[in-house]
C-alpha positions in Angstrom: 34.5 13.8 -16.6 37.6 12.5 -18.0 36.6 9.1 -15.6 33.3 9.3 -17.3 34.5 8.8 -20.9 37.2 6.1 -19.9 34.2 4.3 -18.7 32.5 4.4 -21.9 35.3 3.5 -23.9 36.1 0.4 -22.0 32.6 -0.7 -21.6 31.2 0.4 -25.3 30.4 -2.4 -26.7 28.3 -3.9 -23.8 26.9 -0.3 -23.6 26.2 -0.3 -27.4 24.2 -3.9 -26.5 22.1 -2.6 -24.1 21.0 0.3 -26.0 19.9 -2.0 -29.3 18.1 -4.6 -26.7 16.3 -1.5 -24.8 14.8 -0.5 -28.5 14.3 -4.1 -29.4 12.4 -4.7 -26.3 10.6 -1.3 -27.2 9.5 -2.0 -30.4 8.6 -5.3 -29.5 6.2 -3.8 -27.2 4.9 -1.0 -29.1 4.3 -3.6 -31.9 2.6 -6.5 -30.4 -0.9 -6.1 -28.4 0.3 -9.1 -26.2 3.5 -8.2 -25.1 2.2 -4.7 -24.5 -0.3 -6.1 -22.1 2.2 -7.7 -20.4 4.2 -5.2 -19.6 1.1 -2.6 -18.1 0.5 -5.3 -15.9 3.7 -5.7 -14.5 3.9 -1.7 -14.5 0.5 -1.8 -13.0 1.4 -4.3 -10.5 4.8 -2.7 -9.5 3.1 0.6 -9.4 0.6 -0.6 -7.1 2.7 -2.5 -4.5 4.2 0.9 -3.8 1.5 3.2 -3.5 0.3 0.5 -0.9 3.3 0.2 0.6 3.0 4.6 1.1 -0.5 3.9 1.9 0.3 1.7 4.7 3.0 3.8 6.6 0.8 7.1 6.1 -2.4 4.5 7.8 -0.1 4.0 10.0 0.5 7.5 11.4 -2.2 8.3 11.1 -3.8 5.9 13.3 -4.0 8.2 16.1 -6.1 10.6 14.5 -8.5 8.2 12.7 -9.0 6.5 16.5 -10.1 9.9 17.8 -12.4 10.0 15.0 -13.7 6.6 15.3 -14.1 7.4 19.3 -15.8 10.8 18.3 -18.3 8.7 16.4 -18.8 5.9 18.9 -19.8 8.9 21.8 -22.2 9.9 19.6 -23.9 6.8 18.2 -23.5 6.0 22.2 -25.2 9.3 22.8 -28.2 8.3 20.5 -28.9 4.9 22.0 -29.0 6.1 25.2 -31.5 8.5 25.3 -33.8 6.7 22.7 -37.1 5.3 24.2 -37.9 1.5 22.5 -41.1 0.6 22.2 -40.8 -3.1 22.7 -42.8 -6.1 22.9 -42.9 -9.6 24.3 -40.8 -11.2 22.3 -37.5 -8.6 22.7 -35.1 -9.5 24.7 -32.2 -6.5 25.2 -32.6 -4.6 28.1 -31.1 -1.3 26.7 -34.3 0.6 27.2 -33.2 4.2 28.7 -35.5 7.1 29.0 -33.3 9.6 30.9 -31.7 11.9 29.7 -27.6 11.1 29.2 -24.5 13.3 27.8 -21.0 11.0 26.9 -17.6 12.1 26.9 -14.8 10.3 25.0 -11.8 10.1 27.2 -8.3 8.5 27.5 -6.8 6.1 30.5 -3.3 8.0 31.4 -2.7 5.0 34.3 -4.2 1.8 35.1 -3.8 -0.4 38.0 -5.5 -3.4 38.2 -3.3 -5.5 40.4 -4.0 -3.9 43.8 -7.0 -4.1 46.2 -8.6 -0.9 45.9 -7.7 -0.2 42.2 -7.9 3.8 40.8 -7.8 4.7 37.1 -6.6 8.3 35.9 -8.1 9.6 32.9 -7.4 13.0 31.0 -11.0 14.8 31.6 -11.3 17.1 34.6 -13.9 20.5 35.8 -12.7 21.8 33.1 -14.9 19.3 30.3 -18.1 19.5 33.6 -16.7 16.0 35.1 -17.7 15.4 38.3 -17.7 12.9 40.9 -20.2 9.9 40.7 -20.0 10.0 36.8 -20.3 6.6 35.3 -17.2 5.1 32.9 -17.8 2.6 30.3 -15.4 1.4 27.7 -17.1 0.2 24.2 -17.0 -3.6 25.8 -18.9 -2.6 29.1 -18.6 -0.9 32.8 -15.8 0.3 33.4 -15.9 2.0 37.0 -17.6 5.8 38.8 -15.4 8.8 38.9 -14.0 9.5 42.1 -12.0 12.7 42.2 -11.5 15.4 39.9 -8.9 18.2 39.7 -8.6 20.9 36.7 -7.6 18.6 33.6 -8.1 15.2 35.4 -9.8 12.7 36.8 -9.6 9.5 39.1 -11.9 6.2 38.4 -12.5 3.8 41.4 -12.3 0.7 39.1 -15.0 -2.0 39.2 -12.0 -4.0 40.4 -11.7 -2.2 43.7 -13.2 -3.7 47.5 -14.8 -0.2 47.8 -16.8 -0.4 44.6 -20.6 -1.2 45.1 -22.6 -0.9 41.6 -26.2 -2.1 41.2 -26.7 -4.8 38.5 -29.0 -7.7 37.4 -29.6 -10.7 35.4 -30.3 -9.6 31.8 -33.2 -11.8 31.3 -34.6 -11.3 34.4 -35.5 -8.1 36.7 -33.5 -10.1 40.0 -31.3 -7.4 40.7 -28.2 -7.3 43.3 -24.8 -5.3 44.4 -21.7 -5.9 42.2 -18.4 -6.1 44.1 -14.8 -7.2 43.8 -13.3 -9.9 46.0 -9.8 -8.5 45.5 -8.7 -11.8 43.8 -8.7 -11.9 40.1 -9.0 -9.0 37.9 -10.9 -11.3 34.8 -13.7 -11.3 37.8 -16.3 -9.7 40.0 -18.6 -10.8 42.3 -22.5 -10.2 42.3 -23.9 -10.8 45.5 -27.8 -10.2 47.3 -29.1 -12.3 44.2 -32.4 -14.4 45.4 -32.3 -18.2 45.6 -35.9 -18.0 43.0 -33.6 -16.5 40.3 -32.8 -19.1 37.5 -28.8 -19.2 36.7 -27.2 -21.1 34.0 -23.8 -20.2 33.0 -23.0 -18.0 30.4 -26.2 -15.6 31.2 -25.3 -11.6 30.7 -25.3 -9.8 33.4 -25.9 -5.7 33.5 -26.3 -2.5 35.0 -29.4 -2.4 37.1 -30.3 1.1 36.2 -31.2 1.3 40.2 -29.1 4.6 40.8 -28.9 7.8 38.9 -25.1 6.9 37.5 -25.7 4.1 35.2 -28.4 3.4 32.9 -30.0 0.5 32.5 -28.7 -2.8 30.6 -25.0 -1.5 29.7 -23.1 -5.3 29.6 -20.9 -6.4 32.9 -20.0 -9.8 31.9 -21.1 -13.3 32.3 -22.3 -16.0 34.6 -19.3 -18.3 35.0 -20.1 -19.9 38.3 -22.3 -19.7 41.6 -23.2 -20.8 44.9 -25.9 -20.1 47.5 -26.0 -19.3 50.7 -28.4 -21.3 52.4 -28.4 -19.1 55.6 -28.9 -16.1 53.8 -31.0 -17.6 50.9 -28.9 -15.6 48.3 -26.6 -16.3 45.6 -23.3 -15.5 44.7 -22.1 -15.2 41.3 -18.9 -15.2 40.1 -18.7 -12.8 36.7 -16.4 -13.2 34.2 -15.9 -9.6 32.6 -16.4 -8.8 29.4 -13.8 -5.7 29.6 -9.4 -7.1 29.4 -8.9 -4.6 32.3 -5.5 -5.0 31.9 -5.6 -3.2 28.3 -8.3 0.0 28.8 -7.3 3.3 27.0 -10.5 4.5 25.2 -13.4 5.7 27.6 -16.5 7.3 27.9 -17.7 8.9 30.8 -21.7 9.0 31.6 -23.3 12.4 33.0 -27.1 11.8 33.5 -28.4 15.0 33.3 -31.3 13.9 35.5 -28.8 12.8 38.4 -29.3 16.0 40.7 -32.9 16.2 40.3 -33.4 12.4 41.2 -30.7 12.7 44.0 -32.4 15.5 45.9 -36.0 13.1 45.4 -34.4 10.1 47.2 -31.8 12.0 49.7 -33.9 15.3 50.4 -32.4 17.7 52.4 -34.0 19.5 55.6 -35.4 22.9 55.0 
């Protein structure tokens, strides 16, 4: 306390300054409509920068939960389109036209590989959410790969990059249709093979899911046309596709159950009685 005083004794007079320039600066204020505008803004404006500053680090942790909400949403509006019948006419060109019936489920990748031949994804959705094997995965960009294995909690993917993967696909703005596989050698690309030398190709054409097999619908993106060749033996091309998915960088997912999968599998492999 004793410090305290000492203080104010040896600094009094530019204390006693300070105090008659804060009421000065006050009144001045108070006084004058100008100078009292000036200073809300500056108020205003100091005010502001740190409630945005606050706003930005509480954004910021919350970014997890507002991406789980914005996935939630996605599966839904996914959800919608999927299973909504378009009545279209000559003149439309998008092939998402699905009639099944289709149920999505948001997931998360837990481990990615992408730098190996035969290339397997695990993702945190097992029995437990009604996964099972030959579901499709798609990512909000495209295809992503078909569940192979499930456990409890988990699941593995056999990624689109991986030599065992054979998905049905197709030239958007045609019906020429062929089998999608992966050469092994770059993981920006994927190879569509069995495409008929009639087709017309010019680079930069989309190409999508077939909707040939009961695990993908029809017309969910794959990539683009960046090159081709044909084989004059077999009268076929073969496409080189550049995806649109970075499958180096996948976390969000959604897995594809048609609900009509069991019913169309028993039709085209029927069992003996």
């Amino acid at each position: 306390m004793q410090q305290i005083i000492n203080f104010i004794l040896r600094n009094k007079s530019f204390l006693l300054y300070l105090l008659l320039f804060s009421f000065s600066v006050l009144f001045t204020i108070q006084n004058h409509s100008y100078h009292k505008s000036k200073f809300v803004n500056s108020a205003n404006f100091l005010s502001g920068g740190i409630y945005n500053s606050v706003n930005n680090v509480s954004q910021y942790f919350d970014l997890k939960t507002h991406n789980l909400l914005l996935q939630e949403e996605n599966n839904r509006l996914k959800s919608i389109l999927f299973n909504t019948n378009k009545n279209t006419d000559s003149t439309y060109t998008d092939s998402l036209n699905y009639s099944s019936n289709y149920k999505l489920s948001p997931a998360l990748v837990i481990r990615n590989n992408y730098t190996f031949s035969n290339n397997i994804l695990l993702i945190n959705k097992g029995k437990r959410d009604s996964i099972q094997q030959d579901f499709g995965v798609i990512t909000s960009k495209g295809i992503l790969g078909i569940i192979d294995h499930t456990s409890h909690k988990y699941a593995t993917v056999l990624s689109i990059l991986n030599t065992k993967s054979q998905i049905s696909a197709q030239l958007k703005k045609t019906s020429h249709f062929g089998t999608l596989n992966w050469n092994g050698n770059s993981s920006e690309f994927v190879q569509l093979i069995d495409i008929p030398s009639k087709a017309r190709l010019i680079k930069g054409d989309t190409i999508v899911t077939s909707g040939r097999s009961a695990i993908f619908p029809k017309g969910i993106p794959i990539g683009t046309i960046e090159n081709y060749k044909l084989d004059a033996a077999e009268d076929f091309y073969e496409i080189n596709v550049a995806l649109f998915n970075d499958m180096t960088n996948i976390e969000h997912v959604y897995i594809i159950h048609n609900l009509d999968r069991q019913e169309i599998n028993n039709l085209i492999n029927p069992s003996d009685e």
